[in-house]
C-alpha positions in Angstrom: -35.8 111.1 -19.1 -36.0 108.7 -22.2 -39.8 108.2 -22.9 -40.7 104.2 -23.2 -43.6 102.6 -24.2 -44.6 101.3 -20.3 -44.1 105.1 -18.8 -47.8 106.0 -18.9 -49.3 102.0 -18.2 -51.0 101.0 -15.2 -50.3 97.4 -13.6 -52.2 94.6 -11.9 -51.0 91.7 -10.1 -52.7 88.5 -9.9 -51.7 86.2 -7.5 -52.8 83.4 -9.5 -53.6 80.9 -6.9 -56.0 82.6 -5.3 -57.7 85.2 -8.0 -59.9 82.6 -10.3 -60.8 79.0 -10.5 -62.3 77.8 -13.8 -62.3 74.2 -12.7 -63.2 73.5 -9.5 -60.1 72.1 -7.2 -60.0 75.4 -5.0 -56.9 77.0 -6.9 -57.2 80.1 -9.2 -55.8 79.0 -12.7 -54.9 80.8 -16.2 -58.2 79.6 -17.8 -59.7 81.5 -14.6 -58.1 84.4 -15.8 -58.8 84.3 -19.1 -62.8 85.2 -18.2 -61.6 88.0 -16.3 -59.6 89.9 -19.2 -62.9 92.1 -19.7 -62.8 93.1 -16.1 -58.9 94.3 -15.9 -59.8 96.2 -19.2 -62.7 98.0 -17.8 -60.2 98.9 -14.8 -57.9 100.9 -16.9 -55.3 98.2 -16.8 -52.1 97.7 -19.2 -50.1 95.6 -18.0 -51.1 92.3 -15.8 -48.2 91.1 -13.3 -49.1 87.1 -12.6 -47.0 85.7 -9.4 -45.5 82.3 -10.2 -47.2 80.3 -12.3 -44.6 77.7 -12.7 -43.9 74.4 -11.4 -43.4 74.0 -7.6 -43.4 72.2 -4.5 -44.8 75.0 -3.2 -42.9 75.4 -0.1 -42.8 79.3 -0.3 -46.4 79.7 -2.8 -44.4 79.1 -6.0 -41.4 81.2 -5.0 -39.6 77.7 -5.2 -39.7 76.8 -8.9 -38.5 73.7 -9.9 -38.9 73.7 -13.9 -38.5 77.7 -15.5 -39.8 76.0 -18.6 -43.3 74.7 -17.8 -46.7 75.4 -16.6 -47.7 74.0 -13.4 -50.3 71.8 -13.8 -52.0 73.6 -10.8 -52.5 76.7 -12.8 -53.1 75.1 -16.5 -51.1 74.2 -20.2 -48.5 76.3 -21.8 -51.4 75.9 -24.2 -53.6 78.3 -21.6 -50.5 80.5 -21.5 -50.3 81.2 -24.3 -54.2 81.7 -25.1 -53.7 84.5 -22.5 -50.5 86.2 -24.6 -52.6 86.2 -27.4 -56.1 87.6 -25.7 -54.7 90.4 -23.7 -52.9 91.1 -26.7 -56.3 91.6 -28.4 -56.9 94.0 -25.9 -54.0 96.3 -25.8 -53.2 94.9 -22.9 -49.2 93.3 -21.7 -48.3 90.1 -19.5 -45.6 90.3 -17.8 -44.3 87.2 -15.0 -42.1 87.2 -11.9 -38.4 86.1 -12.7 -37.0 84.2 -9.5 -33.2 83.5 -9.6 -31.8 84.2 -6.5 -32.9 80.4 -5.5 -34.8 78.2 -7.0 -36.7 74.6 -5.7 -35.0 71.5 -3.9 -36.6 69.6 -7.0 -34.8 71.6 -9.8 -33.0 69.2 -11.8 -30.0 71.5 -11.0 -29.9 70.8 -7.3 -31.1 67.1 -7.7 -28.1 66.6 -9.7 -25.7 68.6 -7.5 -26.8 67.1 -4.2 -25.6 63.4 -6.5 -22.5 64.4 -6.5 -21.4 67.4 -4.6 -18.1 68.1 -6.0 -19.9 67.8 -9.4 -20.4 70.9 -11.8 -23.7 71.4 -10.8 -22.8 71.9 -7.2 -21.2 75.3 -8.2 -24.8 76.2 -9.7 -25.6 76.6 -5.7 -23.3 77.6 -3.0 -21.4 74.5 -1.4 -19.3 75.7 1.4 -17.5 73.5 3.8 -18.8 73.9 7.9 -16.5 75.1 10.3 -15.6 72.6 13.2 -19.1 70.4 12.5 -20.6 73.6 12.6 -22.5 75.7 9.5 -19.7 77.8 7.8 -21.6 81.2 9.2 -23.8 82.3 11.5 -26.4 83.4 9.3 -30.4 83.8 9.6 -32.5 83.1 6.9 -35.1 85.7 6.2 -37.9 82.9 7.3 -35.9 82.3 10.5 -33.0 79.5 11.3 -29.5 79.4 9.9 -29.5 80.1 6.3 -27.3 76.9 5.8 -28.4 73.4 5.7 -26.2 69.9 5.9 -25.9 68.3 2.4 -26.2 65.1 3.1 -23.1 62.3 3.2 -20.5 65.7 3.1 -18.9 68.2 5.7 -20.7 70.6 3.4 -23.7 72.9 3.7 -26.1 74.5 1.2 -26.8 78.4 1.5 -30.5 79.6 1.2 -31.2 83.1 2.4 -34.9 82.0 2.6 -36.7 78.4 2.9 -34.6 75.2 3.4 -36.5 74.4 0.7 -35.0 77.3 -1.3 -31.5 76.8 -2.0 -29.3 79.8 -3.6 -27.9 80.0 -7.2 -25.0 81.1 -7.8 -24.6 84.0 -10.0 -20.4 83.9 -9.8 -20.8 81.1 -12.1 -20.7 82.3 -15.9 -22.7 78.9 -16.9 -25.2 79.7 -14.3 -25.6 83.0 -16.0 -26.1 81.4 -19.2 -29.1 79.1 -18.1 -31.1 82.0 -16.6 -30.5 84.4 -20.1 -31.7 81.8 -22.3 -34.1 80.9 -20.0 -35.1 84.7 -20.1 -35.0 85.0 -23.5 -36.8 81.9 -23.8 -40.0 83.5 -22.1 -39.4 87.0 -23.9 -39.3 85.3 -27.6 -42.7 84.0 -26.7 -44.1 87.4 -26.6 -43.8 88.0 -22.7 -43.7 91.6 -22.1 -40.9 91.4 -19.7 -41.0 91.0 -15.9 -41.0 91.8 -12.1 -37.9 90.4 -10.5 -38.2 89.0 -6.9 -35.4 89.6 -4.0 -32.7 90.1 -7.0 -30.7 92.2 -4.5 -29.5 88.9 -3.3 -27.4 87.5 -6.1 -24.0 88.9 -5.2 -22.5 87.5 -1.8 -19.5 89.0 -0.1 -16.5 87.5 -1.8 -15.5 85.5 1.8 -18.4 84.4 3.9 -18.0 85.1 7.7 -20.5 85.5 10.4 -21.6 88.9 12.1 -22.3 90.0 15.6 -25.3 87.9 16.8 -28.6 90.3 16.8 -31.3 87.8 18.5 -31.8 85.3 21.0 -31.0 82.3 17.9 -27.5 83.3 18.1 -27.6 83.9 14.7 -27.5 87.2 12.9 -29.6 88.3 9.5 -28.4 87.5 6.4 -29.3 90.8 5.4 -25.9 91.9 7.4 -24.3 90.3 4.2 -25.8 91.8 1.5 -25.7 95.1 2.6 -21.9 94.3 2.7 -21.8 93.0 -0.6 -20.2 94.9 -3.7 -20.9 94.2 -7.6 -24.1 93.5 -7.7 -24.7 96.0 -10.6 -21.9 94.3 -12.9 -24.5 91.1 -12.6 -27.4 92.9 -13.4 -26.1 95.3 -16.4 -24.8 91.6 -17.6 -28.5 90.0 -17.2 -29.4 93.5 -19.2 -27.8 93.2 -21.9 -28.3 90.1 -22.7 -31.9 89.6 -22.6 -34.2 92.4 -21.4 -32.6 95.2 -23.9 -32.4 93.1 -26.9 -36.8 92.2 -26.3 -37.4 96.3 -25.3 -38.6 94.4 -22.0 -40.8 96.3 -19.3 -38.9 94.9 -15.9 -39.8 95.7 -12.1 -37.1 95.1 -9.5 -38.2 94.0 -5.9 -35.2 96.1 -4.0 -34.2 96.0 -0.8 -30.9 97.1 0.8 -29.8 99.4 -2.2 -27.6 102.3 -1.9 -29.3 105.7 -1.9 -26.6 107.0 -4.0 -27.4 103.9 -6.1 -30.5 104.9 -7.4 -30.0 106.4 -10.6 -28.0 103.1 -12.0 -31.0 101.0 -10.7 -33.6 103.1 -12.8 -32.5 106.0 -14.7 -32.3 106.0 -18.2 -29.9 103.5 -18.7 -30.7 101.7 -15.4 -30.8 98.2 -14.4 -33.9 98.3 -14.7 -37.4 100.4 -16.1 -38.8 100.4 -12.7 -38.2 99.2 -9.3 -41.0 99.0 -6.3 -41.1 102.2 -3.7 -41.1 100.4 -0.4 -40.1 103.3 1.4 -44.1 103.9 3.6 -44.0 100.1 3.9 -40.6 99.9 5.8 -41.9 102.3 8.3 -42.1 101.3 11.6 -40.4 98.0 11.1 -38.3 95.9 13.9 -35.7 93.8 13.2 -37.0 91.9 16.5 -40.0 91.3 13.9 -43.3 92.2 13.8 -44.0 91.8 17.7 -41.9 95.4 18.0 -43.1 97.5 15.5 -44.4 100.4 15.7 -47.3 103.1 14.9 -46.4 105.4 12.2 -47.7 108.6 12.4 -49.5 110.3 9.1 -46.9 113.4 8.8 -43.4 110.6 9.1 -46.2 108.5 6.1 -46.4 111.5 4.0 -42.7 113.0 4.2 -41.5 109.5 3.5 -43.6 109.1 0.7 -42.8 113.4 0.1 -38.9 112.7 -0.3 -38.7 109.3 -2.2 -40.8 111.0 -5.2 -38.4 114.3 -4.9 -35.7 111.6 -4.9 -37.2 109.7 -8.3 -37.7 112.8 -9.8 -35.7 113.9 -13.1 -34.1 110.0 -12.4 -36.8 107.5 -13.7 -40.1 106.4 -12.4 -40.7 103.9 -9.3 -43.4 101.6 -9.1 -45.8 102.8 -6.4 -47.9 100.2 -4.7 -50.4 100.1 -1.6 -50.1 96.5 -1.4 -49.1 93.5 -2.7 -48.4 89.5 -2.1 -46.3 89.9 0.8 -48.0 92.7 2.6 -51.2 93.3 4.4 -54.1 94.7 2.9 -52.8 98.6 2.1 -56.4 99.9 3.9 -56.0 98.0 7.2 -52.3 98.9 7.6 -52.2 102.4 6.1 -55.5 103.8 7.2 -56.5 105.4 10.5 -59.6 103.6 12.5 -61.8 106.6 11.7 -61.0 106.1 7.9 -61.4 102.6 7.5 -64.8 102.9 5.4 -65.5 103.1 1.7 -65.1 106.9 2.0 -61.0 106.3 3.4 -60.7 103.4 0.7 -61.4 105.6 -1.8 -59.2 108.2 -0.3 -56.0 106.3 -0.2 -56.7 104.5 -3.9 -56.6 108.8 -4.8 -53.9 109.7 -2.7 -51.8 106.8 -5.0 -53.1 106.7 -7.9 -51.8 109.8 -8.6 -48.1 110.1 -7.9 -45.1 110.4 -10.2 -44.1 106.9 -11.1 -46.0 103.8 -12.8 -49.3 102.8 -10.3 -49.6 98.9 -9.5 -52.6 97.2 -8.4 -53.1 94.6 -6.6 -56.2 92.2 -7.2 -58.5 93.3 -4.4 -57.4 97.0 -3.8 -60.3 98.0 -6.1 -62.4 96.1 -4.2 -60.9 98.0 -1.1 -60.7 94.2 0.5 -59.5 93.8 3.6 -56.9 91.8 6.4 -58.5 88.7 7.4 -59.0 87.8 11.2 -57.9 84.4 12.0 -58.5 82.2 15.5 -55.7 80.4 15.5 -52.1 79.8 14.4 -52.9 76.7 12.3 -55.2 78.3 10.1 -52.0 80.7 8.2 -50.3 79.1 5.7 -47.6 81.5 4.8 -43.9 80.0 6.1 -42.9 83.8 7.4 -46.0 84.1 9.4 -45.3 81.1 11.3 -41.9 82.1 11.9 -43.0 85.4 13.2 -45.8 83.9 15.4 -42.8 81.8 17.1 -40.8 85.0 17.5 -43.4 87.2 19.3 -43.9 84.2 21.5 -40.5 83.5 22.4 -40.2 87.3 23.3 -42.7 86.8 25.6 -45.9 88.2 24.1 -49.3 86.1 25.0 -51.3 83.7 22.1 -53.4 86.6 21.6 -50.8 89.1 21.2 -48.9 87.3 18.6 -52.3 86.3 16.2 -52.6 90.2 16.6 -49.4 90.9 15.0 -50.3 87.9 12.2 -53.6 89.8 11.9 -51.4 93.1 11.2 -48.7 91.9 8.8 -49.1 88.5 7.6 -48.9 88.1 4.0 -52.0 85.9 4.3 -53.8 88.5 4.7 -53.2 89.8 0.4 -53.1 86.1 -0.4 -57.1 85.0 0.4 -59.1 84.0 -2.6 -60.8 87.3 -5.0 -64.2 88.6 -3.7 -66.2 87.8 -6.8 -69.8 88.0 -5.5 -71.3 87.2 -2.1 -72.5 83.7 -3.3 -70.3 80.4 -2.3 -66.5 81.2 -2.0 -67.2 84.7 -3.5 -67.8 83.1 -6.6 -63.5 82.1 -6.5 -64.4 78.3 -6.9 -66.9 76.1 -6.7 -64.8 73.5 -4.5 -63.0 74.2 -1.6 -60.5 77.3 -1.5 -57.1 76.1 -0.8 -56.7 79.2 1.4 -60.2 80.3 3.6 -61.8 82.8 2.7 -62.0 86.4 4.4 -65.5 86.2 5.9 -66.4 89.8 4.9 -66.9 88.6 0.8 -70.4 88.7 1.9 -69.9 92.6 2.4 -67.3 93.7 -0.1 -67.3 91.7 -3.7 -67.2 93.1 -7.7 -71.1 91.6 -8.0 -72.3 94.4 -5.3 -70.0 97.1 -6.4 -69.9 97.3 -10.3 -74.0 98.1 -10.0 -73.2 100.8 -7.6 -72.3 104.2 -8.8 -70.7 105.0 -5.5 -68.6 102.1 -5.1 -64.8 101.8 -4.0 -64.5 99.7 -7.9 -66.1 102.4 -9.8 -64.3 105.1 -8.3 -61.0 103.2 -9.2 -62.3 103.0 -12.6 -63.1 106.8 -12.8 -59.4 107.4 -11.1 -57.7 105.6 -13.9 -59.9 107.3 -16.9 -58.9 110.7 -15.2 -55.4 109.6 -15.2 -55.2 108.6 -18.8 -57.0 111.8 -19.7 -54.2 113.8 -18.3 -51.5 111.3 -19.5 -48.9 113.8 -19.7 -49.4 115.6 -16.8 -49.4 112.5 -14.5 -46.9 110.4 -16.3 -44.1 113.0 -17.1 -45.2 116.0 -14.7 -43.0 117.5 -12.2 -44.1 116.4 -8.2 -44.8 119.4 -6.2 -46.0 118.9 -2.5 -48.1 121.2 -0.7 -50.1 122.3 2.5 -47.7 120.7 4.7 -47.9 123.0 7.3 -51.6 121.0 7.5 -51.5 118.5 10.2 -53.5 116.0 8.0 -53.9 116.6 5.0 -52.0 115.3 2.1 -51.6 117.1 -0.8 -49.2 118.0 -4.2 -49.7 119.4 -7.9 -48.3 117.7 -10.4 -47.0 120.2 -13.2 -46.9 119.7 -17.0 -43.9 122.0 -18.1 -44.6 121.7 -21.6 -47.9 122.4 -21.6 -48.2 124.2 -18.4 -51.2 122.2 -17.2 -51.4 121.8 -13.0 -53.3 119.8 -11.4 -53.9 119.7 -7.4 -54.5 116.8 -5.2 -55.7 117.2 -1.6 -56.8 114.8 1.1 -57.7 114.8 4.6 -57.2 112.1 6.3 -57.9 113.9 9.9 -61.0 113.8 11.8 -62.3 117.2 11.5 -62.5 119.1 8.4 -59.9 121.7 6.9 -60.6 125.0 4.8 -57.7 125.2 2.1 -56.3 128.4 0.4 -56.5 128.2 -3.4 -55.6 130.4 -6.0 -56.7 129.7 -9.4 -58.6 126.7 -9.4 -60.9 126.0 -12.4 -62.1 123.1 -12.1 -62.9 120.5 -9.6 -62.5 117.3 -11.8 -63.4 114.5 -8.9 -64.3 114.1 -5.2 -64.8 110.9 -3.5 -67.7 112.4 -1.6 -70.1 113.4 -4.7 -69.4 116.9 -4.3 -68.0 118.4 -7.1 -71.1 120.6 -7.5 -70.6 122.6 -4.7 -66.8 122.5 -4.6 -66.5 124.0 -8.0 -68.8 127.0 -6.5 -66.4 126.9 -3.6 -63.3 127.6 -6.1 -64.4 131.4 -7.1 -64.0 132.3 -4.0 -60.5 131.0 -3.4 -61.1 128.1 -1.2 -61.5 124.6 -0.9 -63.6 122.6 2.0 -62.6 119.2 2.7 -64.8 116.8 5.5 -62.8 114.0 7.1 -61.6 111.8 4.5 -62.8 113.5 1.8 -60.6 114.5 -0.8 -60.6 116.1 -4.1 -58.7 116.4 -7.7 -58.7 119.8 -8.8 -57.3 121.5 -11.9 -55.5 124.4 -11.4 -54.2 125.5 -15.0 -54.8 124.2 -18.7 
């Protein structure tokens, strides 16, 4: 594997909106970023990830961008922006944005011009397909629920969009399309971006003759996701996107994947790959319904660790995923990942460990050092996210009570990641001094940076001593070979990663049971951390060839130097 200057970098998102306000209107902005650089840095952070900061309607929170070129005003200047390229710069530190085009807004110029005149040449920028019999040309469901097709108005003619109304689809078949987005992308990377993570880009190639699919709910309608697991070519569009813009720049770039080929993986990320990285979103999958959220299911810890087991085996001698425990459209990765028992600083600290380690390039999101949590909401009204609406409707339609269905928003809304940054326990966690445009998870008062950075024992501080322990083994854990082990334990999980240059090994071991477990070591030297303060005794434990571990206690151990 080709060694590249983002192999050994940790990541951060920022979901902008809600991560700092520097001027009062209740949305986090780029100058509210800007007094938080020292902070990242003290994290271990390399590269910072910001969700859309563009302009937008905000019908899907900036997913809908309706100028590629500009700053929403919500969020700041290009001015700000580029105060922000040149201060993380200062600190060794890399910016990289999300890239959106699959879709864009109803308000791009582009669709405003094609919806004047629909057998214009902006109308091929989208996907303007005739209806069948006063009906939509397919019977498709948009990921946020409803036909994925929408009337344009004074035509027999619909628009396609896979997500929001709001949302229409580009499309990439359309060699001056692709034109607009490279210089766009270039645009961006001559500025001094670092490169970027690119949202639902398994979507840009379409079957070659739309038809509809066997209906799979009560709608009538069938997922859209039917097609593009169908569809063929969509490499040939993204080696093109390549080539001419993120190799020329020596750009970092993230894919958000779904519905890729297994045999597909190395041309997505090995060395000369579509791209350097792409998101492992094999543990979040788990236990998924295409009913929706009302029908999934528990996953149990062993099915957790052999997925997680077998996509880094997979990965391995291939390129690096990006591993995450959480991000803007998930829940919080310690209320969905952790059992009851281990949902305490102790288990936080545990699961940040159990990541923070694997083969691949780790990725933060804002609040996971924090260990923050879902938030608890009364009622349906008080969620903003579109998909959490949609999925409230589902699990009532199915036939699950009120309560039943804000349980399953409590679970898996996307809300739940999107709640404004616990800064202190003062007024709005110290996010804004007006009012939040999203409320605020009642617990800031509990879990905030203020409280934790002046305690030794905190979930913050033990991220920072997990990343410093990283970098100190930089080889080992960037480039080392993935070994798991002890998985004839019921609950434990633990692997070595192996330098073979250097010959270095280094065990991890967690258990996330509720009784404790006596391990089997030979050759240990050196306990190098423990979530539980005990490295003392461990280490006294190792020259005997064993290694205790209490209910969600877990340790880093080196095994050879």
């Amino acid at each position: 594997m080709k060694k590249r200057w983002w192999n050994d970098k940790i990541a951060y998102q920022i979901y902008p909106k809600s991560f700092c306000d520097s001027n009062g209107d209740g949305i986090g902005d780029i100058p509210g970023i800007l007094t938080k650089l020292d902070y990242l840095k003290a994290l271990g952070v390399d590269i910072l990830w910001l969700s859309p900061v563009y302009p937008s309607p905000f019908a899907d929170q900036g997913y809908d961008i309706s100028d590629y070129y500009a700053i929403g005003r919500e969020f700041g200047t290009m001015e700000d922006f580029d105060r922000l390229l040149a201060e993380t710069k200062k600190r060794d530190m890399y910016v990289i944005m999300d890239l959106v085009v699959n879709h864009c807004s109803e308000e791009h110029e582009w669709f405003q011009k094609a919806l004047a005149d629909p057998e214009g040449e902006y109308a091929d920028y989208f996907w303007f397909v005739k209806g069948e019999n006063g009906e939509a040309p397919t019977n498709w469901r948009s990921y946020f629920g409803g036909s994925a097709w929408e009337k344009v108005p004074g035509t027999d003619k619909y628009y396609l969009h896979m997500y929001a109304k709001a949302q229409p689809d580009l499309n990439w078949e359309n060699p001056r399309l692709r034109r607009e987005i490279f210089d766009m992308v270039n645009w961006w990377l001559d500025k001094g971006l670092a490169g970027f993570r690119i949202d639902a880009i398994i979507n840009i190639k379409k079957t070659p003759a739309f038809h509809s699919y066997p209906v799979d709910g009560p709608d009538g309608l069938s997922s859209c996701a039917h097609m593009v697991e169908e569809a063929r070519g969509v490499g040939e569009l993204l080696q093109e996107l390549k080539q001419n813009t993120f190799e020329k720049h020596d750009a970092f770039t993230v894919g958000e994947v779904f519905y890729m080929k297994e045999e597909e993986l190395e041309e997505f990320v090995g060395d000369e790959g579509h791209f350097s990285s792409m998101f492992d979103f094999s543990a979040h999958l788990l236990g998924e319904s295409e009913k929706g959220w009302y029908a999934a299911t528990e996953v149990p810890f062993r099915l957790w660790r052999e997925t997680i087991f077998n996509s880094q085996k997979k990965a391995e001698g291939i390129g690096l995923l990006a591993n995450i425990i959480e991000n803007h459209d998930e829940p919080r990765g310690v209320s969905h990942y952790l059992p009851r028992h281990a949902q305490n600083e102790l288990g936080k600290k545990l699961l940040g460990a159990t990541w923070m380690f694997l083969r691949g390039i780790p990725f933060f999101y804002q609040g996971q050092e924090l260990g923050m949590t879902n938030c608890l909401r009364c009622d349906i009204s008080e969620y903003d996210d579109i998909s959490t609406h949609d999925q409230y409707r589902k699990a009532l339609e199915a036939g699950c009570t009120r309560e039943e269905a804000l349980a399953c928003c409590y679970a898996f809304s996307r809300d739940n990641g999107r709640t404004p940054m616990h800064w202190t326990d003062g007024e709005n966690a110290g996010f804004t001094t007006g009012k939040p445009w999203l409320a605020l998870n009642p617990n800031y008062t509990e879990i905030n940076a203020a409280e934790q950075e002046g305690r030794a024992d905190s979930v913050l501080n033990w991220y920072r001593r997990l990343t410093a322990l990283r970098k100190a083994h930089n080889d080992t854990f960037t480039y080392g070979r993935f070994l798991p082990v002890y998985e004839s334990k019921e609950d434990v999980f633990a692997y070595i990663r192996e330098n073979e240059e250097t010959g270095e090994r280094i065990l991890f071991a967690g258990n996330y049971g509720t009784a404790g477990v006596e391990l089997s070591l030979c050759g240990g030297r050196e306990v190098l951390a423990t979530n539980c303060g005990r490295e003392a005794e461990l280490n006294a434990q190792l020259k005997g060839g064993r290694l205790t571990l209490g209910s969600c206690e877990c340790a880093v151990v080196l095994l050879w130097a």
